[in-house]
Structure formats: structure tokens, C-alpha cells
N, C-alpha and C positions, 0 to 999 in steps of 0.2 A: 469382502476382503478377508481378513483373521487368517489365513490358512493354514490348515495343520501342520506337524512337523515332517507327518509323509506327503503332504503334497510339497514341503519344501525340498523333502530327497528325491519327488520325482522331476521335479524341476530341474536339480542336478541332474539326473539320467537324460532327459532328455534335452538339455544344454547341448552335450555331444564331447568327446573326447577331446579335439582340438578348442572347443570356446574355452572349457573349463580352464585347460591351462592357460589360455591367452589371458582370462582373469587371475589366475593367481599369479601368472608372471608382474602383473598390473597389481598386486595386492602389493605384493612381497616388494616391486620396484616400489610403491607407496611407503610400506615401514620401513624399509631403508634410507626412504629421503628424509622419513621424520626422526631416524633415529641421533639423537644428539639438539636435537633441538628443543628451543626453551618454550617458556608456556605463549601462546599465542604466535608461534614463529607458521603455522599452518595457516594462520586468517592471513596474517601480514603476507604471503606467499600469497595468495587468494587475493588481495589487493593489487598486490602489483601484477598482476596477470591480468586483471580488468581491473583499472583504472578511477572505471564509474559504478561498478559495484552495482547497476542498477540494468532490470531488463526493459529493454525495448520490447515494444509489442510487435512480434513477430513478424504482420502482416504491415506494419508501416512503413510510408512510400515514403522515401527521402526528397523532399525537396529544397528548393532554396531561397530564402527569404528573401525579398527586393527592397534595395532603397529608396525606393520612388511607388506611389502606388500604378504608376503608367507600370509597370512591369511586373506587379504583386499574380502571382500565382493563385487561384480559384481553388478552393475549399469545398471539397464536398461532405456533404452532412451524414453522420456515422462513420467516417472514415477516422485513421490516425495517420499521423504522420510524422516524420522525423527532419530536424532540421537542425542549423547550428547560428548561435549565437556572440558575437564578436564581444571583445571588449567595448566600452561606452557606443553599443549597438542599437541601433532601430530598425524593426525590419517591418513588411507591409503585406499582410496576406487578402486575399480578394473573397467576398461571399456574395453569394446570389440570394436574395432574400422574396419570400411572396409577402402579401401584408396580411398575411392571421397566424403564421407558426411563429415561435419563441426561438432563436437561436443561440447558444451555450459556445463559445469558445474556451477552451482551458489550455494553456501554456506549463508543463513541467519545465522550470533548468536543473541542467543535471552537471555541477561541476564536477570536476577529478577528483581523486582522494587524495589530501596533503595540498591541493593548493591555500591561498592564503585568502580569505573573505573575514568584511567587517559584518558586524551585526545590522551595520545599514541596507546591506549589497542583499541584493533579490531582481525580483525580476516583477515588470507591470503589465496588463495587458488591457488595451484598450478596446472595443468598437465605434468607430465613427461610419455618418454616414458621406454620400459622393462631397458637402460641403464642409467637411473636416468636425462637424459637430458630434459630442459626445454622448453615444446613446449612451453606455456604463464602461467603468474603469474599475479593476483592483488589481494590487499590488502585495507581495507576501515576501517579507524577510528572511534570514537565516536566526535572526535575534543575538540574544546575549552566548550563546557559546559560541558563537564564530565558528561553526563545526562546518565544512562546506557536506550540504544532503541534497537530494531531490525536493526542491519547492516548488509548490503548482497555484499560477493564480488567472481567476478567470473573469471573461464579461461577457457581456447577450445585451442581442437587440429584441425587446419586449413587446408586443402588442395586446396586451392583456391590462397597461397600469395606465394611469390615469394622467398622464403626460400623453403633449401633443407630436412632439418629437419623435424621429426614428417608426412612423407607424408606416410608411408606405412601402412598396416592392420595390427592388431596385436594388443598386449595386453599394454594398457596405465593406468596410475595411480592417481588416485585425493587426491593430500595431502594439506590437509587443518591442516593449523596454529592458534594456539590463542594466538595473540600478548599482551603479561601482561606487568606490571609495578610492580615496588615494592611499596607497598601500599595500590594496587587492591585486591578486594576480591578473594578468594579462592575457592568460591562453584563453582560447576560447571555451562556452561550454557548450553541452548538448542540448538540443529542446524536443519535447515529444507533445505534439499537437493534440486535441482531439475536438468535434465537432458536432456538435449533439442539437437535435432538431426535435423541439416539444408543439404538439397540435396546440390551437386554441380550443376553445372549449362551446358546448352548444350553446348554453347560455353564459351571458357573463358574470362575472364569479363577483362577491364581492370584495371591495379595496381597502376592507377595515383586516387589520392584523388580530389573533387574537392576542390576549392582554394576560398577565400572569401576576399575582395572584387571581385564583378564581377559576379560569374557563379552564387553566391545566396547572397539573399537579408540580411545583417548583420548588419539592424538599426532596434530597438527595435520600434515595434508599440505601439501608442498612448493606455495604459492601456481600460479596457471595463469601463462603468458607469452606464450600466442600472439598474436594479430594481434585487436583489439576491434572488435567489430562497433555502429555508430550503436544504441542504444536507447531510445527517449522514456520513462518512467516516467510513471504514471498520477499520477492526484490526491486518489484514494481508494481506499479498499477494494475497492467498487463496480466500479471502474474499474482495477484494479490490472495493470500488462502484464507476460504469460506469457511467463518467463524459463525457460529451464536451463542446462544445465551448460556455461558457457562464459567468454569475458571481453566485457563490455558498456561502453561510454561514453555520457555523456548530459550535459547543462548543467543546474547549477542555481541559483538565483538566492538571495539571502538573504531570510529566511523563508519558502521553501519546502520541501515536503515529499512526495518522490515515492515510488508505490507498487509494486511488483513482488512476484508471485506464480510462487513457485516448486515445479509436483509431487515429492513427495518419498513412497512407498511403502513399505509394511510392511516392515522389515527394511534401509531406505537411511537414511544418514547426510548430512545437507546441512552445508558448509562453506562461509564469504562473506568474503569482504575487501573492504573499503571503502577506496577511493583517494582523497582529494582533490588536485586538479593545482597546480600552484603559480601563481603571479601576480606579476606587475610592480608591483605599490602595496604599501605598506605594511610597516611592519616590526613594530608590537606584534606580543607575543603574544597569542593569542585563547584559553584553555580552551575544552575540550567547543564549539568550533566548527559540529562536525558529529557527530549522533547517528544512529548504524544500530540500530532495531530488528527485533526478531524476532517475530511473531503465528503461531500456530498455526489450524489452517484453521477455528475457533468464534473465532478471533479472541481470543483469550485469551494475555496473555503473556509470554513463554520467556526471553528474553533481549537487552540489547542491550549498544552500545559504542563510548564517545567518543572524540574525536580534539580535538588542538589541534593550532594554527595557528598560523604564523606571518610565513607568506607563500613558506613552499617545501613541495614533494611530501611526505605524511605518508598513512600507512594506517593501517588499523584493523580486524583481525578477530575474529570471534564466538569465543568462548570454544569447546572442543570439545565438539561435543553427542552424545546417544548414539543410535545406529539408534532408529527409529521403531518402536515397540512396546505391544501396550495395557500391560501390566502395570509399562510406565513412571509410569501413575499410582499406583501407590503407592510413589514415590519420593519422595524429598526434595530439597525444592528446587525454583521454576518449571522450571529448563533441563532439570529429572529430567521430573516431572512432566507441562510442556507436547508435549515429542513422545510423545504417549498416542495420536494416530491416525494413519494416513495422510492425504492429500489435500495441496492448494495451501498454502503456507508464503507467508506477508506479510514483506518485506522492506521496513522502510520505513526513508526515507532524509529526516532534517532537517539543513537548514543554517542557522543560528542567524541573525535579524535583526542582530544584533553587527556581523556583516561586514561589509557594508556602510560604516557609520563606518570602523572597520578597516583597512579593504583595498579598499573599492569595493563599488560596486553588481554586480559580475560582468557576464554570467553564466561560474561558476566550473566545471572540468571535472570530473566523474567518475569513475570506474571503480568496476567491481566485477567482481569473481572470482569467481563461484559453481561447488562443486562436488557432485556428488550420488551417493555410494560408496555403492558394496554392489550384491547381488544380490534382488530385489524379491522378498515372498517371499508368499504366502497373508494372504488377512486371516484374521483371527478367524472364527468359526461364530456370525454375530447372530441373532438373533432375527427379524429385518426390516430395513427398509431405515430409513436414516437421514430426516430432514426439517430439509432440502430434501436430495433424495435423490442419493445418491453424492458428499456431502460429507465421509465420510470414506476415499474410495479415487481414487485416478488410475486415471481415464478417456482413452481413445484420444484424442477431443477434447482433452485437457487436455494429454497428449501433444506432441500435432502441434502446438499454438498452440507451446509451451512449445519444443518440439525442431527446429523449424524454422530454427533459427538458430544456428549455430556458429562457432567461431574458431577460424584456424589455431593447431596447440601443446596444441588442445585432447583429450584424452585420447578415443577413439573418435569425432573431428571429421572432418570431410571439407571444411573449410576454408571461408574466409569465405562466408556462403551471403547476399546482398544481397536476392536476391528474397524472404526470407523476412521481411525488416524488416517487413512487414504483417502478420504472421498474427496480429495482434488486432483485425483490419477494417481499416486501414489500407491501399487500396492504390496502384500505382506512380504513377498520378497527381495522390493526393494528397501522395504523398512529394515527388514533383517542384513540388509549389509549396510544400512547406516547403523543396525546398533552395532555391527562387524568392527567399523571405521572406528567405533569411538573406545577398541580396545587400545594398550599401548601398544607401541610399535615393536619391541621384542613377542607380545604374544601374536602379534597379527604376522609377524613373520613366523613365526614357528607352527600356526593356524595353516599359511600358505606351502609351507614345506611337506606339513603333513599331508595336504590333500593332494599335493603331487605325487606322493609315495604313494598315493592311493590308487591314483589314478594311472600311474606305473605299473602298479600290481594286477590291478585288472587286465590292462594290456598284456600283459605278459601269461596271463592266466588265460587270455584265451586263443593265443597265438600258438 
């Protein structure tokens, strides 16, 4: 990426005389919608124009959830899918199951921005097999800010642990709950499936978890300090931008909730701090302001951790988690439990609609510190390949998106690397009209007039 400032003038030229202008008619109609408005009136726009603030993954089939399972619709493994969630809702989705592979259900609900949800109100998801028995269950709240975000909670049918239950082929069931309150809104939300199929393994593994003190290291390392590198944060899962080990800054506005995915392999340990920057308005206190969760790569989740506010610099990091290991699932505990594979780690980042009243509309700064210890070590001996395949190992691709980008101070960094701010498709040209966008709106109009006088000129100069 990086590119020079003459590959960005030739980028103009060869644009063509009609695009250029069709963009700066699109600049200049932009400063003038912003012209006169107050701080955060461009997010709050941005809200109401999508509702849920959050991407679907592109290639997910809508379907529709049955209230009986005689009607539940069949699930295939690596697929996602899209569907919608009623108020005091139960729906029934259908799996084909062999008896050696592991299967991963994960449920997102995605409510609108500005309806009303209690700290109770989440969403549960269950697997039962054809006799309504419970292979596994979990359930995930919105908590103490009542902020409505994307929550994702999941469950699998196991044939690796030491339970008799749930081990045969045959036809299993995914019923996902929408846990309400009296008081909570009533429209319906969104939900975005996903289905994820792990091999059994050649031999069997053992069913002892390991134990902390002792076998891994359970003291929080010394935060990172070096020099933070610009980082946008995705909007969903789907969309989630490829992070490592470094310090990152990003803005983010009240009710939103950005996504970051970070490789983390067999035998490494991931560490996060969550920054929020301080602000000029306000003085309340806000609780749980800002929520950092932790999803593991089925989406299923581990751990997270709030922060309040009060109008100065406050952090907030993950609890200490343990190297990445299968026979973490037979631990106790999500945080035991959830690092059971390798692959990408969901880092997701909500700022409570609260704020706003509070403290303003923003937008509010960021930081995070992500670190990723240890030495990577073999996976397991599977049986086969996962589906969708190499979802539970880091990949050279997953790598380079992820490793592209360092900051100084950072532990085997080589110091701020900018060209790399794209390596999730992102490149230097379109980086350049986002830093275009973040001028005010009288210069970005007077930017867009200009380049038409430009563009006039030549015309006419060679006519």
C-alpha cells in the first residue's frame, strides 16, 4: 500500500474527467450537509440510516426460524445465516450431526439503536438432541449499561468429553431464546447464525484442563507504551479488522460497537487493555460506559470487561487468560473453557448510548494494547479439516493482515509501519479521502471547488 503522492495524482488522471467531478459534486454535497451542525450530528445521521449499526456477512442466507422443531430448517456447517428474532421468542433450527465431529452453533442478536433493553435481556442458545436433552447451553447479556449492541452466545454438541450423552449421529436441534424484561422494547431483533464443524481427533486427547498457577503463566504483563498506530474497527463479525500485537487508536461514537480480530495459536496467550480518552463535557459519572468483549474463533464467549466514566482517561483490561489449548475445554469456567482452539479472537468494543446525554455525542478516542505471548506450538492430530476450513488454526494470510502493522515500544516491532494501515483492503487512496473527510466542512468545500476549477481548466485548455 503507502503510495506516493504521484501515484495519488495519477490516480486522478486516470479517474477520468467525468468521475472526478461526479466525486467532488459528492464532496462539496457532503460539506454542505455538515455545514452548521454540531459535534456528533454526522454519527447520529449514520445511525439513523442503519438502524443496527452492524454488518451482516454478506453471503448470509436469510432464513426463518420455526416454532416447532417438525418445521426447523437444516443448518449447514460453515455456512452463516440471517434470521430474525420476535419478542419473548423461541425459535428451532435443525443439524445433521455424524458421531466424531464437534459442532459450534453461535447466535448474534443485533437490536436497533435507541430501543430500550434491561441488563437482564440477551439472548440464549441451546443444542438438544431428537429427545429434547441438553447436550450444552449459554446465554450472554447486554449487562449493566442497558446499551442495546450485538451479543453473541453459543453451544455444540461434543463428542470428545467424557459424558455419555449427545455422542451418537442423528438429528439435533438449535433453540435459541430472547431473554426480555418487562419494559424492554418489543420490535423485533436481527440474528446472524454461524456453524462451525471441528474434526475429532486421532487419538483421544486428555479430559484434565490445565490448572493455573504453574502449567501457564497467570500474571498480567507490563501494559505496551509505544507510539499507536490509526486503526478503523470493523462493524461486525463478518467485517471484523485484523489486529496484532501492538498499540492501536480508533474513534468511537455512542452506541457503537467495533470489531477486531486477533490470530492467537496453539500454545500463545492473548492480553488487551481497553483505553477510553478523556473529554472536555461533562462531569456525571457513567458506569460500565464502555464494554470489551472477548469471542473465540466459533464465536462463542470467553470473557469480557467494563469501565466507567467520568469525563477523564480510564482503562480496562481482560482478566488473564490461559495459552490456547484443546484440553482447555474441560475446564471450568468460559475464560477456561473458551480458549479450546487456535485461530482469530473477536475483540469487540461497545460504548454505551448513555454517553452521549453524559458527555456528548463524541466521537470519543480509543486505545487498545493487544499482546500475543508464547511460542506457537503444533495443533492437535485431527481427524480432518475443520468447516469452514482452517478456522481453527493461523494461517500466513491471517498473519500478514494481522502483522502488518506495529508500533513503536512494541516488543519484536519495527516501528510505526503506516503503509500497512490497509492490509484489510483498505488502500492509500482510500485512506487519503478518509483523512479528506475528517477536514471541516468549509475547507472540504473550498477543496471541492477548487478541484473543479481545475478540472474546468484543463478542459478548456484542450478544447
Amino acid at each position: 500500500m503507502g503510495g506516493s503522492g504521484g501515484e495519488w495524482d495519477e490516480g486522478w488522471r486516470v479517474m477520468g474527467r467525468r468521475t472526478v467531478r461526479g466525486a467532488v459534486v459528492a464532496a462539496v454535497l457532503c460539506a454542505l450537509a455538515g455545514v452548521g451542525a454540531g459535534p456528533g450530528a454526522g454519527s447520529e445521521a449514520a445511525a439513523a440510516q442503519d438502524a443496527y449499526a452492524y454488518d451482516f456477512a454478506e453471503d448470509a442466507q436469510v432464513v426463518e426460524g420455526a416454532a416447532s422443531t417438525t418445521d426447523a430448517v437444516r443448518l449447514e456447517p460453515g455456512s452463516t445465516y440471517r434470521s430474525t428474532l420476535p419478542v419473548n421468542g423461541r425459535l428451532y433450527y435443525r443439524l445433521a450431526l455424524d458421531a466424531t465431529s464437534n459442532a459450534y452453533v453461535s447466535a448474534t442478536a443485533v437490536p436497533r439503536q435507541g430501543t430500550t433493553v434491561s441488563s437482564s435481556d440477551g439472548v440464549k442458545v441451546a443444542v438438544q438432541d431428537a429427545d429434547a436433552r441438553s447436550c450444552s447451553y449459554d446465554s450472554t447479556r447486554f449487562g449493566a449499561s442497558r446499551s442495546p449492541h450485538p451479543v453473541a452466545a453459543w453451544a455444540s454438541r461434543e463428542t470428545d468429553g467424557t459424558t455419555t450423552g449427545c455422542q451418537d449421529a442423528g438429528t439435533y436441534y438449535v433453540v435459541v431464546d430472547r431473554i426480555d424484561s418487562a419494559g424492554s422494547s418489543s420490535d423485533d431483533w436481527d440474528l446472524e447464525l454461524t456453524y462451525v464443524s471441528e474434526p475429532g481427533l486421532v487419538n483421544q486427547a486428555a479430559t484434565v484442563a490445565p490448572e493455573s498457577p504453574g502449567s501457564w503463566d497467570s500474571a498480567s504483563p507490563d501494559p505496551l507504551t509505544g507510539d499507536a498506530v490509526p486503526r478503523a474497527g470493523g462493524a461486525g463479525f463478518a467485517t471484523a479488522t485484523a489486529v496484532g500485537q501492538g498499540v492501536l487508536q480508533d474513534d468511537i461514537t455512542p452506541g457503537r460497537t467495533l470489531f477486531y480480530r486477533v490470530p492467537v495459536d496453539w500454545g500463545q496467550q492473548l492480553h488487551a487493555v481497553a483505553e477510553l480518552g478523556s473529554s472536555s463535557g461533562g462531569s456525571r459519572f457513567l458506569g460500565n460506559a464502555l464494554v470489551m468483549s472477548l469471542y473465540n474463533p466459533a464465536r462463542g464467549y470467553v470473557d469480557d470487561e467494563g469501565l466507567g466514566y467520568n469525563g477523564s482517561q480510564t482503562s480496562a483490561a481482560l482478566d488473564p487468560l490461559p495459552p490456547v489449548e484443546y484440553a482447555n475445554r474441560f475446564g471450568v469456567g468460559d475464560r477456561i473453557q473458551g480458549m479450546r482452539f487456535a485461530g482469530s479472537y473477536y475483540l469487540v468494543i461497545h460504548l454505551a448510548e448513555q454517553m452521549t446525554e453524559r458527555f456528548g455525542a463524541g466521537p470519543y478516542g480509543l486505545t487498545l494494547r493487544i499482546q500475543v505471548s508464547g511460542t506457537a506450538q503444533d495443533a492437535p492430530a485431527y481427524l480432518g479439516q475443520s468447516v469452514p476450513r482452517d478456522t481453527f488454526a493461523v494461517t500466513e494470510e491471517e498473519r500478514e493482515a494481522a502483522g502488518g502493522w506495529t508500533s513503536g515500544g512494541v516488543a519484536g516491532g519495527t516501528g510505526a509501519d503506516e503503509s500497512a494501515a490497509g492490509s484489510d483492503g483498505t488502500d492509500d487512496a482510500a485512506m487519503r479521502v478518509v483523512a479528506v473527510s475528517g477536514i471541516g466542512a468549509g475547507s472540504l468545500l473550498m477543496l471541492g471547488l477548487g478541484l473543479w476549477t481545475v478540472v474546468a481548466r484543463r478542459r478548456s485548455a484542450r478544447a
